[in-house]
C-alpha positions in Angstrom: 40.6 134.2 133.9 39.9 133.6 137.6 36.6 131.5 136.6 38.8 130.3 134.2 41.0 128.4 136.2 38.3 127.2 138.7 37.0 125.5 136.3 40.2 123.7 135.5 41.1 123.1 138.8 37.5 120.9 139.3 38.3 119.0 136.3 41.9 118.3 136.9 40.5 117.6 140.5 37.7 115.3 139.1 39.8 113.4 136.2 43.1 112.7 138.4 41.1 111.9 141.7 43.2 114.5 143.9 42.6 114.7 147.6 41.3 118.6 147.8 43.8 119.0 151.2 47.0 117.3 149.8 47.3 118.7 146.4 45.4 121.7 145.7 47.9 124.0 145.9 50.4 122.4 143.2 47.6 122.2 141.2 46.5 125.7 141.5 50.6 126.8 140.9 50.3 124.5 137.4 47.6 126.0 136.3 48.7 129.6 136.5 51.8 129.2 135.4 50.2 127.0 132.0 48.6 130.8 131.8 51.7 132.7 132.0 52.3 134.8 129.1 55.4 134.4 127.2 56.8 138.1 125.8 58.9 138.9 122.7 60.7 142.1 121.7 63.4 143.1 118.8 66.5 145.3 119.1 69.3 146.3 117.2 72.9 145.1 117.6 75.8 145.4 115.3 75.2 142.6 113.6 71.3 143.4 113.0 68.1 142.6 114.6 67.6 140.6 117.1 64.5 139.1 118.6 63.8 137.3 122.3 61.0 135.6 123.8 60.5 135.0 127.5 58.4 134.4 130.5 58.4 134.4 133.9 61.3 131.5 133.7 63.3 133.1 131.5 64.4 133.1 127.6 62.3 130.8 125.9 63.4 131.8 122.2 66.1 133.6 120.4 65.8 134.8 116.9 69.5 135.3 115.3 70.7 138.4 113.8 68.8 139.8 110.3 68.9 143.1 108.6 65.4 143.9 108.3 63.2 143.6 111.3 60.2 143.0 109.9 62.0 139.4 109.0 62.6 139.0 113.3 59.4 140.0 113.7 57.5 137.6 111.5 59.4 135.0 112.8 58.7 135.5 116.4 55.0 136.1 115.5 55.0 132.6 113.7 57.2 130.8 116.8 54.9 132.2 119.7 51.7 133.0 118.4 49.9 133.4 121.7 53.0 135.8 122.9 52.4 139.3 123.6 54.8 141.7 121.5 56.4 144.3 124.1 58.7 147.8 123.0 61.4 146.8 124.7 63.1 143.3 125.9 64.3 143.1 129.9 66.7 145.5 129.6 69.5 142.8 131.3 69.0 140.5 128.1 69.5 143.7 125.3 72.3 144.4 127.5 74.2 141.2 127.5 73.6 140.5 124.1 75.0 144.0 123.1 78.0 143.2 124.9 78.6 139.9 123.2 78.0 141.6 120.0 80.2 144.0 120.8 83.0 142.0 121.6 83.1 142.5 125.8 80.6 139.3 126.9 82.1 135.6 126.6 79.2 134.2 129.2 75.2 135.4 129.8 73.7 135.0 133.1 70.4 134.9 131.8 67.9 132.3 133.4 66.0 130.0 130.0 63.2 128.1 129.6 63.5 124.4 129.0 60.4 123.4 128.5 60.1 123.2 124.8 63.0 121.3 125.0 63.4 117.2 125.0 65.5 115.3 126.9 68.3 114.1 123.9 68.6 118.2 122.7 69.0 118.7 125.7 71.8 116.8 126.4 73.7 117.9 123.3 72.8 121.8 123.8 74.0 121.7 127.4 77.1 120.2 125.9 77.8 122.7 123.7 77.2 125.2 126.3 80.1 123.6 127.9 82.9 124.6 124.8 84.5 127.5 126.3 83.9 130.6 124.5 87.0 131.0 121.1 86.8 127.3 121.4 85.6 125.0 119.0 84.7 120.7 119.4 83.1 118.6 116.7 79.9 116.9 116.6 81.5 113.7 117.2 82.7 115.2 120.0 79.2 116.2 121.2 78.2 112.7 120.7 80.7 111.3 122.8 79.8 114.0 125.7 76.5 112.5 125.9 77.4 109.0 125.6 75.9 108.1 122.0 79.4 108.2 120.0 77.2 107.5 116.8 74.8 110.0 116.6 76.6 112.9 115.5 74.0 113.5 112.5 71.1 113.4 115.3 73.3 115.9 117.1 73.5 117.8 114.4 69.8 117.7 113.6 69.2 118.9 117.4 72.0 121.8 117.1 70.1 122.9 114.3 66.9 123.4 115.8 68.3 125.2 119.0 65.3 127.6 120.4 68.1 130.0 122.4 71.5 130.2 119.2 74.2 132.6 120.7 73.5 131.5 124.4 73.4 128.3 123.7 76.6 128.3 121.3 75.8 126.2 118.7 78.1 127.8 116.5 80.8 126.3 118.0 80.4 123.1 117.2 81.9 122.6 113.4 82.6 119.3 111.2 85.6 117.1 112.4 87.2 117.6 109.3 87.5 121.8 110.0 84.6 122.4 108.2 81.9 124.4 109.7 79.2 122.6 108.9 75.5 123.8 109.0 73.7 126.7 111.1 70.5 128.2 111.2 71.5 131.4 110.5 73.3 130.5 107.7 77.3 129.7 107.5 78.3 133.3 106.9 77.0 134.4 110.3 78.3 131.2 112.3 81.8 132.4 110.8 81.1 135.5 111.7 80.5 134.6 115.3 83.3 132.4 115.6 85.6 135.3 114.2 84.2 137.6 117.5 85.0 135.3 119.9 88.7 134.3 118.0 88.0 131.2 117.5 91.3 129.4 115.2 89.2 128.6 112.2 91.1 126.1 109.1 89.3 127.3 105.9 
């Protein structure tokens, strides 16, 4: 590992023409933290099985409820490949996640990873992490947040692909019309999740 990086640190030395004295220790800190091994683990909540991913940031990935666990785990296997599967998640993260579940969390304190994530899902995922928990807003609304009133199919498109569902609430953003719309985890669980936190749903 340690010749590893040496050898990464002369390239990256040689290739962007960096003044040994200035810069070498940024470039040392990139470099170890592009090795820094991202971490997944399952438990069970009341809703099912749950899987989470993280690193030394924080929650890089969130797999939503499922009954069988061998479903959580093949999908967290197929998202991080290179991840290293662990017995047990931090046990802050199982906690808070228990507690939503449960019905006595409306807010997690837990640091995430951004990374993986681009600028415009960005935008519209720190959005929707503004709607206050029994709350719901439409993706227009979203849209509008951001400043792109006419891309509510793009920010539906990005909702759907959220890495970190739950913490990042996606599910509270629903069709203008009442409807709810799409979700990853399929409708019945976003009405499920709405029902916990009380939202006031018109079906």
């Amino acid at each position: 590992m340690i010749k590893s990086i040496e050898a990464r640190l002369i390239e990256m030395r040689q290739r962007e023409k960096i003044p040994a004295p200035t810069r070498r220790a940024a470039i040392r800190a990139r470099l170890i933290e592009s090795f820094a091994e991202t971490n997944y683990a399952l438990f069970e909540t009341r809703l099912g099985w749950i899987g989470v991913a993280w690193n030394a940031r924080g929650i890089a990935g969130l797999e939503l409820p499922r009954a069988a666990r061998a479903q959580i785990l093949h999908a967290l296997e197929k998202e991080f490949p290179h991840g290293a599967l662990r017995a047990h998640p931090p046990a802050s993260i199982a906690r808070e996640l228990r507690e939503y579940v449960a019905g006595k969390r409306r807010a997690f304190d837990q640091p995430l990873d951004w990374r993986a994530i681009k600028p415009f899902q960005r935008a519209v995922l720190q959005a929707a992490r503004t709607i206050p928990f029994g709350e719901t807003r439409s993706y227009g609304w979203i849209a509008q947040q951001i400043g792109n009133p006419r891309a509510s199919r793009a920010v539906g498109r990005a909702l759907g692909a959220n890495p970190i569902p739950i913490i990042l609430p996606c599910h509270r953003v629903i069709a203008s019309d009442g409807g709810l719309g799409g979700y990853g985890g399929g409708v019945p669980l976003k009405k499920k999740l709405l029902q916990l936190e009380g939202a006031v749903l018109n079906l």
